[in-house]
Backbone as a ProteinNet text record, in pm:
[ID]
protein_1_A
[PRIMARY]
XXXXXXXXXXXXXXXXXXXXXXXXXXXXXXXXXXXXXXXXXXXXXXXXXXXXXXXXXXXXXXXXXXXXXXXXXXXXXXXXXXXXXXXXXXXXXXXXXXXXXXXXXXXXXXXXXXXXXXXXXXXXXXXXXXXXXXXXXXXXXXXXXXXXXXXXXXXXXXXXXXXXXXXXXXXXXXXXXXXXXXXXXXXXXXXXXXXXXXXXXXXXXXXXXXXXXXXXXXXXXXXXXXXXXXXXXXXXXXXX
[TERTIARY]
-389.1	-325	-176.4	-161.9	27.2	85.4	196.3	246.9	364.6	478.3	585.5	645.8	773.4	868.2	943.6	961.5	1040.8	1153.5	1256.3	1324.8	1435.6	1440.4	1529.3	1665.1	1720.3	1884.1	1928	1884.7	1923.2	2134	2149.8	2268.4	2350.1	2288.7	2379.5	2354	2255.5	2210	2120	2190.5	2094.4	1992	1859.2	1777.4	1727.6	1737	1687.4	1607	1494	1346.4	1258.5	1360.7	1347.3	1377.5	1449	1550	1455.1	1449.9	1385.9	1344.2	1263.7	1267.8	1150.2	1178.3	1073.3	952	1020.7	929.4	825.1	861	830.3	926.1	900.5	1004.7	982.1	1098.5	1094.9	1009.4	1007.2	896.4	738.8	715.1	549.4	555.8	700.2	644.3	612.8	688.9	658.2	500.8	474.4	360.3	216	257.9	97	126.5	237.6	242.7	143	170.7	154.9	9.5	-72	-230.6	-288.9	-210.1	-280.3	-338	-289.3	-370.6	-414.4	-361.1	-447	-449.1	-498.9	-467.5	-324.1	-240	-136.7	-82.5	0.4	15.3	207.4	236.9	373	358.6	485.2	533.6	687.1	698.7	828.3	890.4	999.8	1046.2	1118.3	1093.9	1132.9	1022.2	1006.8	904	934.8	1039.2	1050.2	946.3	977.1	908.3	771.1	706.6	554.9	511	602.6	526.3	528.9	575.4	654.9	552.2	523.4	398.6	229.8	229.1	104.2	111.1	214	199.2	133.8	170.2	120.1	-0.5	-74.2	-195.2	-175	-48.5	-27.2	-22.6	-147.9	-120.5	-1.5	39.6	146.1	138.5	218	208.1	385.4	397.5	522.1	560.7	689.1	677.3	817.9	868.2	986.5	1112.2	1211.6	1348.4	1415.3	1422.3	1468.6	1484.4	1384.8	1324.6	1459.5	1551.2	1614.4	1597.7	1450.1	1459.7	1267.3	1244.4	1135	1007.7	1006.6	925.5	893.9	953.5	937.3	882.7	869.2	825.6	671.9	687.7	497.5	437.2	532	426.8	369	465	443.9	341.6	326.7	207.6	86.2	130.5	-27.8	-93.3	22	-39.9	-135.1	-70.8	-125.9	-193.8	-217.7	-373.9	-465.4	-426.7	-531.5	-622.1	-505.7	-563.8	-637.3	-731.3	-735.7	-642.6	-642	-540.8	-533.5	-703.3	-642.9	-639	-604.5	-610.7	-463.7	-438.6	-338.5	-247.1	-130.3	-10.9	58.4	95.7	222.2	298	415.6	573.4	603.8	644.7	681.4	774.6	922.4	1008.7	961.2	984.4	993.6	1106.4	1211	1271.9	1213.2	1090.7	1048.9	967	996	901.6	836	865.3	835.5	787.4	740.6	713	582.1	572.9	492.1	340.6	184.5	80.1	52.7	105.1	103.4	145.8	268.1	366.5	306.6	262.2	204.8	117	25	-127.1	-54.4	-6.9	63.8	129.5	143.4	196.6	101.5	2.3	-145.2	-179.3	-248.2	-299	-208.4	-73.5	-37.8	-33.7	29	-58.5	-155.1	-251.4	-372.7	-388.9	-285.8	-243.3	-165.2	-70.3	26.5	-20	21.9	1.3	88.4	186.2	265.7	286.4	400.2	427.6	471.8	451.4	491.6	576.8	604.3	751.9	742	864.7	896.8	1018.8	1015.4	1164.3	1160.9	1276.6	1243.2	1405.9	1383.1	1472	1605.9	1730.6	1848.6	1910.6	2040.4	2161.4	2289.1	2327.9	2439.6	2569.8	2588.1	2645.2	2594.3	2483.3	2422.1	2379.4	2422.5	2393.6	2532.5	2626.9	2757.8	2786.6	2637.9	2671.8	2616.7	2661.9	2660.6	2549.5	2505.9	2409.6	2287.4	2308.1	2146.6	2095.5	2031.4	1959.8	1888.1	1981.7	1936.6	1858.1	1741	1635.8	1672.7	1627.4	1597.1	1467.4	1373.4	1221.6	1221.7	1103.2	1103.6	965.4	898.5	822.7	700.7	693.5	479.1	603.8	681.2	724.9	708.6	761.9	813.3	977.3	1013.7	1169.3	1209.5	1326.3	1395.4	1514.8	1580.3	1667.8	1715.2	1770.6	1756.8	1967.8	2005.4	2153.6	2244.9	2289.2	2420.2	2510.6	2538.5	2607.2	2562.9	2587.2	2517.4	2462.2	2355.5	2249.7	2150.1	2184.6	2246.4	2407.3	2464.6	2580.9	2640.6	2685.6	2719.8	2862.5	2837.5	2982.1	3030.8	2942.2	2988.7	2957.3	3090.9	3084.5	3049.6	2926.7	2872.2	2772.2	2736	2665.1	2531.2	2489.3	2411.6	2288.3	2412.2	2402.2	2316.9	2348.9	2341.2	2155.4	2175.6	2046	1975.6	1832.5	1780.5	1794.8	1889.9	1891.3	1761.9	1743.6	1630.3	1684.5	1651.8	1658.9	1574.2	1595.6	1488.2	1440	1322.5	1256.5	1243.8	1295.8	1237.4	1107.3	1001.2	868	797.7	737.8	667.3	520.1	450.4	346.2	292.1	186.9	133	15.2	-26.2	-129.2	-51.9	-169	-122.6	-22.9	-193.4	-129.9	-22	53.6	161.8	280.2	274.8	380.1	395.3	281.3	339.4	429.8	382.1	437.5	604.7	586.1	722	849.2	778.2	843	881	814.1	832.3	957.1	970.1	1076.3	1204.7	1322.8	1401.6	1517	1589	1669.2	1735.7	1789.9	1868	2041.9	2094.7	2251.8	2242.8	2185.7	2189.8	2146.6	2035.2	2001.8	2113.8	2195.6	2307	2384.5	2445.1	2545.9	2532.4	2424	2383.6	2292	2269.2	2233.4	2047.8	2036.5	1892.8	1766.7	1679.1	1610.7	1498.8	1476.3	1335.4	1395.2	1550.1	1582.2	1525.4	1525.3	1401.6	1334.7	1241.5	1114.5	1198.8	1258.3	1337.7	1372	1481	1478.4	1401.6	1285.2	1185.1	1097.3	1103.8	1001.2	894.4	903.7	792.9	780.2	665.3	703.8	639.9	732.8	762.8	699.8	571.3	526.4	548.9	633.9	730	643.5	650.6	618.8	739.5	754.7	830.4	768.4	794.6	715.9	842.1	769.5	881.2	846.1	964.8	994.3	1106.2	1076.3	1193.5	1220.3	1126.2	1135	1295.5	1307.4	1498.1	1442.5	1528.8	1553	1642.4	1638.8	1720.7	1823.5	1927.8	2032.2	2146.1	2162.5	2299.8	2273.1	2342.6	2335.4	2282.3	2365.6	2323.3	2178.1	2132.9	2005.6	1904.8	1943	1859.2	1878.7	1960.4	1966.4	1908.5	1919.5	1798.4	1679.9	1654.8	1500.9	1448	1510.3	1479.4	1436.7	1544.3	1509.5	1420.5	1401.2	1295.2	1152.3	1125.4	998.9	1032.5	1114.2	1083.6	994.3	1063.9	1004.1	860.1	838.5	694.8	622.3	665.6	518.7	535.1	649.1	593.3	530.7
-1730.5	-1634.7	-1665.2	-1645.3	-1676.3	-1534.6	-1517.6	-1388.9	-1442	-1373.2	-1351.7	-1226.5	-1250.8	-1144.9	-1147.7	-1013.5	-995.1	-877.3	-871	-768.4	-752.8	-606.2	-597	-633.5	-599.5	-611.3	-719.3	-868.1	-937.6	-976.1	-1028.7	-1014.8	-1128.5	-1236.9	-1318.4	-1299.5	-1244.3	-1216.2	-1100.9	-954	-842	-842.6	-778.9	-777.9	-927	-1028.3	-1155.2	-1151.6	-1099.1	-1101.7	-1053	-960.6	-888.6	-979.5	-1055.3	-1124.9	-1198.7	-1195.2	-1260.2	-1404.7	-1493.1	-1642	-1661.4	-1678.7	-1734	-1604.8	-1477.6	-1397.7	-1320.7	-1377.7	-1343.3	-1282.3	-1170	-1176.2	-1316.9	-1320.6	-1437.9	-1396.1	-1319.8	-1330.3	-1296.9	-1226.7	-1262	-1421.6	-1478.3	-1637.8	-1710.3	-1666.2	-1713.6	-1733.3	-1555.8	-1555.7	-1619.9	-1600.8	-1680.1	-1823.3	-1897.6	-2038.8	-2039.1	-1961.6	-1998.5	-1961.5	-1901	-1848.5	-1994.8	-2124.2	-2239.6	-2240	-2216.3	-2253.7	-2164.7	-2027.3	-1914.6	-1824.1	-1744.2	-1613.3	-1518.3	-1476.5	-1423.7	-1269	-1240.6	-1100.3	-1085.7	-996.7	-967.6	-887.7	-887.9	-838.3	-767.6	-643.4	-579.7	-455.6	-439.7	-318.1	-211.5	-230.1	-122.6	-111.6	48.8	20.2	-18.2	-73.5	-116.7	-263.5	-339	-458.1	-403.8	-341.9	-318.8	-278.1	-181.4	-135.4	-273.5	-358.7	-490.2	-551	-625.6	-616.5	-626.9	-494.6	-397.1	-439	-415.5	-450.4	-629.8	-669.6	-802.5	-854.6	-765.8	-796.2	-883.7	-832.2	-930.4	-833.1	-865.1	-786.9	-760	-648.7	-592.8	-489.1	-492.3	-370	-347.7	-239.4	-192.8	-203.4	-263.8	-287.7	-171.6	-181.7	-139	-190.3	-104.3	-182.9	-209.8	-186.6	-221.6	-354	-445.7	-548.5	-647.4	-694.2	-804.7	-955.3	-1001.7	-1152.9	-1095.2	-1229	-1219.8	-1226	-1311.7	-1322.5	-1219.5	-1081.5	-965.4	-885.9	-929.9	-848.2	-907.5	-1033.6	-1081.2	-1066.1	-1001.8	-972.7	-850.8	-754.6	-624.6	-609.1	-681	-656.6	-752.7	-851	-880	-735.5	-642	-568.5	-458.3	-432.5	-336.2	-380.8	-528	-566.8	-585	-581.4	-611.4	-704.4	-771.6	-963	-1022.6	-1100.5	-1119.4	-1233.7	-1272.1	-1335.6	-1503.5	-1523.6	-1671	-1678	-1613.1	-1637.8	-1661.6	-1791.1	-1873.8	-1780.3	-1851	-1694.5	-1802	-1866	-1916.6	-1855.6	-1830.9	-1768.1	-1843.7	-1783.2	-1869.5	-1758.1	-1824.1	-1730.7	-1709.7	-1561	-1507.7	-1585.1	-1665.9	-1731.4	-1866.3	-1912.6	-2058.9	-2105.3	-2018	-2043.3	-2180.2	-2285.8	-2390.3	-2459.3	-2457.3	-2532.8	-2576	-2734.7	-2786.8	-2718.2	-2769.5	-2731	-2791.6	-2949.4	-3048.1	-3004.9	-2922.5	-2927.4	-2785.3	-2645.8	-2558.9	-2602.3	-2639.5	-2741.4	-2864.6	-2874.5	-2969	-2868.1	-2756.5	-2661.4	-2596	-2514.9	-2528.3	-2599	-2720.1	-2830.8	-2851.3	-2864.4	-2890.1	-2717.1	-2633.5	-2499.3	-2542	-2582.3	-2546.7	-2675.5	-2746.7	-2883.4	-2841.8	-2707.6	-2693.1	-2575.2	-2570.7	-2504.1	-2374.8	-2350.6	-2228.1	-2192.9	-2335.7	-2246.2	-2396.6	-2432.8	-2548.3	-2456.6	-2583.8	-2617.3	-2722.1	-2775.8	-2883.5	-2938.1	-3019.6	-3098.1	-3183.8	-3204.3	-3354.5	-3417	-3585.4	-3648.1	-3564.5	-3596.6	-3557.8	-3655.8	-3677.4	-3785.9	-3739.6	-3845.6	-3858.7	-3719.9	-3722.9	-3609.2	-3493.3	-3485.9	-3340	-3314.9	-3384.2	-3293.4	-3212.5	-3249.3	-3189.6	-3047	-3024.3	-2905.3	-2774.4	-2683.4	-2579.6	-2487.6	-2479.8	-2432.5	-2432.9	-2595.8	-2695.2	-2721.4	-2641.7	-2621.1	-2813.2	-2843.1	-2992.3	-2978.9	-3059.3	-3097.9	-3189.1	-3219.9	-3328.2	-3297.5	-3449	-3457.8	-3547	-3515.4	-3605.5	-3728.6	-3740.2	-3903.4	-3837.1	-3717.7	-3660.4	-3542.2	-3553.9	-3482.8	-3310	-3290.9	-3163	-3154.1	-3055.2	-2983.9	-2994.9	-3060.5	-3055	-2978.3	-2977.9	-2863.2	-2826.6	-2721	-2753.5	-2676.4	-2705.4	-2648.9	-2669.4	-2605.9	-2619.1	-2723	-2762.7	-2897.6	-3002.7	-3145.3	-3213	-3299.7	-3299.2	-3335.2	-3444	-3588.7	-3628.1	-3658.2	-3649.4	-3640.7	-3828.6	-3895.5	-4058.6	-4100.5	-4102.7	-4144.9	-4277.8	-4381	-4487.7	-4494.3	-4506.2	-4481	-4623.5	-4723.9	-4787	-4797.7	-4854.8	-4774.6	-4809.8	-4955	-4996	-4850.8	-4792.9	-4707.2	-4587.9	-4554.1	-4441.2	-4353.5	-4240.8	-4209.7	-4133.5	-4116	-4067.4	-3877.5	-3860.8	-3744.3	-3607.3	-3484	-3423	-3257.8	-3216.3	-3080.1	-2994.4	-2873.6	-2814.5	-2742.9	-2679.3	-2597.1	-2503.7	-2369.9	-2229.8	-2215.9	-2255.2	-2247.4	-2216	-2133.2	-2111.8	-2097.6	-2158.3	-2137.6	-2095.8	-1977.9	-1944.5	-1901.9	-1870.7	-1815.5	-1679.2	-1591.7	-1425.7	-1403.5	-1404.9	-1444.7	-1503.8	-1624.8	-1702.3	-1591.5	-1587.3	-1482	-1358.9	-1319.4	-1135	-1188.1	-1296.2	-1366.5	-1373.9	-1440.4	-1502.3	-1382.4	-1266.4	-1181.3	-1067	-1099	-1022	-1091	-1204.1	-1308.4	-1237.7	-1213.3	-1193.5	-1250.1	-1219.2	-1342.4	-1398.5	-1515.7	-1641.1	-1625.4	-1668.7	-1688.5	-1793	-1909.5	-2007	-1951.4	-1863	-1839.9	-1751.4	-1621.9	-1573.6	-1631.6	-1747.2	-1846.3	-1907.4	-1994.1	-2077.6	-1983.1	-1859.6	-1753.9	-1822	-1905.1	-1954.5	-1918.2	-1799	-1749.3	-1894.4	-1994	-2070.4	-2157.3	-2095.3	-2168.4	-2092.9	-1972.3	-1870.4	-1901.6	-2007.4	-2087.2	-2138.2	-2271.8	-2393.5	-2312.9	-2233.4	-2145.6	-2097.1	-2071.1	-2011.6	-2165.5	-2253.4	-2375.6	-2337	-2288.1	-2252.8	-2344.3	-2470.1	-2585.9	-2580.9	-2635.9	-2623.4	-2715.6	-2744.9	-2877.4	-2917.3	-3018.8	-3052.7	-3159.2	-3142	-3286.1	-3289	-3413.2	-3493.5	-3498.5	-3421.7	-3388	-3444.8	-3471.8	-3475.3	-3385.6	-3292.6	-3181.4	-3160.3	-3126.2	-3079.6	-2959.7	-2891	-2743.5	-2711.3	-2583.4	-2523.2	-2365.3	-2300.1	-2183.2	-2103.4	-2013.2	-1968.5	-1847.7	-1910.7	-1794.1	-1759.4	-1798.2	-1746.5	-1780.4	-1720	-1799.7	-1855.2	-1968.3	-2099.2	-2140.3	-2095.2	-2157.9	-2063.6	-1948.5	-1882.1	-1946.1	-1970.2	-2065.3	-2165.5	-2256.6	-2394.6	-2324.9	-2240.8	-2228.1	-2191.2	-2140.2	-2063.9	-2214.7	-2268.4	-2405	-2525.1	-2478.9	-2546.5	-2492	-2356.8	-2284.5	-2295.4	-2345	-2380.9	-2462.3	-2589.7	-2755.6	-2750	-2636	-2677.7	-2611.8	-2489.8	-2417.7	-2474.3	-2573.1	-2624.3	-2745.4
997.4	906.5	893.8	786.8	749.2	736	835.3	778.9	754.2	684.8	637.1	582.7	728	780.7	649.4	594.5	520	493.5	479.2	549.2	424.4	350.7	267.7	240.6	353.9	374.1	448.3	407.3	425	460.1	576.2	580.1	500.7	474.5	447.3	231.9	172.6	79.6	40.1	77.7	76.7	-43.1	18.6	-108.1	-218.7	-161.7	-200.3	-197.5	-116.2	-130.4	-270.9	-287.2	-464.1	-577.8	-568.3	-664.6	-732.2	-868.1	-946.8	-951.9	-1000.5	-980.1	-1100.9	-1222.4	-1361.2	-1314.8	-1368.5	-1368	-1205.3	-1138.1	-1007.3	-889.9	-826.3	-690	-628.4	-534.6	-462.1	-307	-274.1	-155.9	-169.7	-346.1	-443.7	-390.9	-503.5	-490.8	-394.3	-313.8	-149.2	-93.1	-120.9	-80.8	-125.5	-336.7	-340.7	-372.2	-314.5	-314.5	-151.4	-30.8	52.7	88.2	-33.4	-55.1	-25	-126	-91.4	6.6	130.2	274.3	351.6	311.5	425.6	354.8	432.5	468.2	415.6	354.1	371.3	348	493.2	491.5	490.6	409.6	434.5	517.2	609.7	724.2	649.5	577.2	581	631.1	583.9	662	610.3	434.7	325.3	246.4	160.7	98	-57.3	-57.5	-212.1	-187.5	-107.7	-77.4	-70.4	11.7	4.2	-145.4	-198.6	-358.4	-447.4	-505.1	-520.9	-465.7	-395.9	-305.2	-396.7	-318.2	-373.2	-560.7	-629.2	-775.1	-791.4	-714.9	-733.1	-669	-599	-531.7	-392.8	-375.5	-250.9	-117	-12.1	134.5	207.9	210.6	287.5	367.4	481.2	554.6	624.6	644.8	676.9	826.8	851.6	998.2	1028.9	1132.3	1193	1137.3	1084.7	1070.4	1143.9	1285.8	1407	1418.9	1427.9	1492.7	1399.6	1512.8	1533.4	1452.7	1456.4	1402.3	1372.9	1230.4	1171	1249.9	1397.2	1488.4	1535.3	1583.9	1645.4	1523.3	1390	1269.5	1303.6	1273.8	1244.6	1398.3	1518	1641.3	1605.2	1550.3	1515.2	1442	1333.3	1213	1294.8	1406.3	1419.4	1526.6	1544.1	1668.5	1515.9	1457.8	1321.3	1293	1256.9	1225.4	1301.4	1454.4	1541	1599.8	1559.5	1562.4	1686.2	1729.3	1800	1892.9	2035	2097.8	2010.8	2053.1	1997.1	1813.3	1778.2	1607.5	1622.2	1507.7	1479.9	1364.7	1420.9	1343.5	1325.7	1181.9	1087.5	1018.3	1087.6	1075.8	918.4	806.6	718	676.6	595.5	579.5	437.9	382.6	260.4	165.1	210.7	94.6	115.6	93.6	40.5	-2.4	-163.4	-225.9	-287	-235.8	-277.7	-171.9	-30.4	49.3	14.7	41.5	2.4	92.5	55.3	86.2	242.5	187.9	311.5	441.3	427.3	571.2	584	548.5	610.1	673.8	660	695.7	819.8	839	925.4	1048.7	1034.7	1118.9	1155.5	1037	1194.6	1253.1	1224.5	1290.4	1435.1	1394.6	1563.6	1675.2	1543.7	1630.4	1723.5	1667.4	1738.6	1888.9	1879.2	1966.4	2112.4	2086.1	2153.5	2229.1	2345.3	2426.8	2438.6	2354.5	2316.5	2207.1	2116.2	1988	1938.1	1797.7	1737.7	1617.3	1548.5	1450.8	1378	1290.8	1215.5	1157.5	1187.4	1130.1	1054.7	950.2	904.2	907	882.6	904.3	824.4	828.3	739.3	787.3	726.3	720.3	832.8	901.8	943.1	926	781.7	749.4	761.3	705.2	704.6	844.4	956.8	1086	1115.5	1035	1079.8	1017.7	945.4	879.1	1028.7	1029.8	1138.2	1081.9	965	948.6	882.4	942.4	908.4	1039.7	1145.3	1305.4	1303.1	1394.7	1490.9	1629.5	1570.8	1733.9	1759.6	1920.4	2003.2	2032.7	2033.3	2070.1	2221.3	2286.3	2378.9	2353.8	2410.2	2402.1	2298.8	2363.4	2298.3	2185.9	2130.9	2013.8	1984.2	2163	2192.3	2199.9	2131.2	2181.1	2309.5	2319.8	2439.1	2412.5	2291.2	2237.4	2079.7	2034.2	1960.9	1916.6	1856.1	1824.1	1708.4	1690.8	1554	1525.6	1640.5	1678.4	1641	1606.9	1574	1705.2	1714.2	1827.4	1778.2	1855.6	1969.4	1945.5	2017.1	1994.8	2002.1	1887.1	1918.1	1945.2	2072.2	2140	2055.9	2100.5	2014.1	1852.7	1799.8	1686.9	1585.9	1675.3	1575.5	1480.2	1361.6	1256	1298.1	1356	1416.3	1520.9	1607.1	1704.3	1646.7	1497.2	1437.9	1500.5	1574.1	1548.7	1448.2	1485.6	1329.2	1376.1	1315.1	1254.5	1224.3	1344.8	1261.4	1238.1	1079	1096.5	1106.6	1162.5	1214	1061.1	1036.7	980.7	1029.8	969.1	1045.9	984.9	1048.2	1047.3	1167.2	1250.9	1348.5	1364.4	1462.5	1449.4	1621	1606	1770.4	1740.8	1885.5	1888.2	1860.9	1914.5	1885.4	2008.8	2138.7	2261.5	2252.8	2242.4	2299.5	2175.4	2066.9	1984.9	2054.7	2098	2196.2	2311.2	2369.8	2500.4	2477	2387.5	2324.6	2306.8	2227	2220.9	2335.3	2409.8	2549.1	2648.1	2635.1	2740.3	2695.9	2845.1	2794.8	2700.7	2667	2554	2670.6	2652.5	2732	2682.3	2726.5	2676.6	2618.9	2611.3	2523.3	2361	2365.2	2263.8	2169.4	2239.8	2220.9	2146.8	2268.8	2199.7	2053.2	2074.1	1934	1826.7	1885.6	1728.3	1704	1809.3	1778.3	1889.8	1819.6	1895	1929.6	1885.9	1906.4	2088.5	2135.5	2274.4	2373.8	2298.2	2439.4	2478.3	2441.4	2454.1	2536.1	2517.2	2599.7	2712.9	2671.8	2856.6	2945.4	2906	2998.1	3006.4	2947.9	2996.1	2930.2	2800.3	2711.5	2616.5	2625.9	2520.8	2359.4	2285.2	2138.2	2095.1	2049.3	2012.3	1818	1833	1681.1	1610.8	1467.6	1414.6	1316	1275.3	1148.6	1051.3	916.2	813.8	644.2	562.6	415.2	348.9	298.8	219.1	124	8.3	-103.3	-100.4	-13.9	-28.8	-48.4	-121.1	-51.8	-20	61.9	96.8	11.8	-38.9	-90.8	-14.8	15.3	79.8	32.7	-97.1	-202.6	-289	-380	-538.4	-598.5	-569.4	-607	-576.4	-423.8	-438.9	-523.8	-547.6	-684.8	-791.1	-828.5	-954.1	-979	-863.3	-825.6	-812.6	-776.3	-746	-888.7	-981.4	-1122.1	-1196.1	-1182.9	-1253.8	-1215.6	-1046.8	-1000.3	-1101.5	-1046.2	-1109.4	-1286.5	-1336.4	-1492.6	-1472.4	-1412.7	-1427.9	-1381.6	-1270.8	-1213.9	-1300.5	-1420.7	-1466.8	-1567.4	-1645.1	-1737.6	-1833.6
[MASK]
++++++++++++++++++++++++++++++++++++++++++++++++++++++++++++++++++++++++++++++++++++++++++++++++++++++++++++++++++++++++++++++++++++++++++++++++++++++++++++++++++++++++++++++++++++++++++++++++++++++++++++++++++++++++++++++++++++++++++++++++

């Protein structure tokens, strides 16, 4: 099942989930792009989003406005739906409406591989790790998280081009069991996670392993403006 946390008052773009995109809200589009492969339930926490919703034939249920980060939303709605432990839970954010079919489907599959909670990254450039709010992994040999941070990671002392490593950014994409998501949400938070603003190190701190793959994506997120604007003109080109 795919849920997607969706939460009105977005801080960095309140109410984006509403925001139009070629005739659609953007977390509708979200959702029946992401029908391709499952199951999908919104997870929100206003009822303008559930009615909005409901008008479009899309499953919703109302969670808590409390809840901190989108993960503590889709534990909440799997407890309301009543899920069982091992049924597979893909975290997908309400702004992406364009993620390809391939890379959801690539995030169960290793779901179902990992012994806690998988993810995804894909390559980026040299430059674009220096951006602070494009999230950098490190993998180890079997293509689990060893960390993941704002910083650009690995860090190249020697500054030859030769040297250069390959670059990965993270995807906020999650995938668990039910079990391992209640788990998850139960650990206390870490100071690492504090620091770097990135809840997926809670895992890393408790020795809870993240099993990653390397995937290609055009997808964009939309978190200002501009990426509404791209996404409008994206959804021209694709419906017509």
């Amino acid at each position: 099942m795919i849920i997607i946390p969706a939460r009105l008052q977005s801080s960095r773009y309140p109410q984006k989930m509403l925001a139009d995109i070629a005739g659609l809200p953007l977390v509708v589009r979200t959702a029946k792009n992401a029908t391709k492969v499952d199951e999908v339930v919104i997870a929100c926490d206003d009822e303008k989003i559930l009615d909005v919703c409901k008008a479009h034939k899309i499953r919703a249920i109302l969670t808590d406005k409390s809840h901190s980060s989108g993960t503590d939303r889709c534990a909440q709605a799997c407890r309301i739906l009543g899920l069982k432990n091992d049924e597979i839970i893909l975290n997908i954010q309400g702004d992406e409406p364009f993620l390809e079919s391939s890379v959801i489907q690539t995030l169960a599959d290793i779901t179902r591989q990992s012994p806690f909670m998988a993810s995804l990254a894909k390559k980026i450039t040299p430059n674009d790790s220096l951006d602070p709010n494009l999230v950098k992994v490190i993998l180890d040999s079997k293509n689990f998280a060893i960390y993941f941070s704002r910083a650009p990671i690995p860090y190249l002392r020697d500054k030859h081009e030769e040297n250069l490593p390959d670059y990965l950014g993270h995807l906020g994409l999650y995938g668990f069991s039910n079990e391992s998501l209640q788990e998850f949400c139960r650990l206390e938070k870490s100071k690492i996670e504090e620091i770097e603003k990135l809840e997926q190190l809670r895992a890393i701190y408790h020795q809870k392993p993240i099993k990653m793959a390397i995937v290609q994506t055009e997808s964009i997120g939309v978190d200002t403006e501009d990426d509404l604007q791209h996404a409008r003109l994206l959804a021209q080109k694709i419906e017509c």
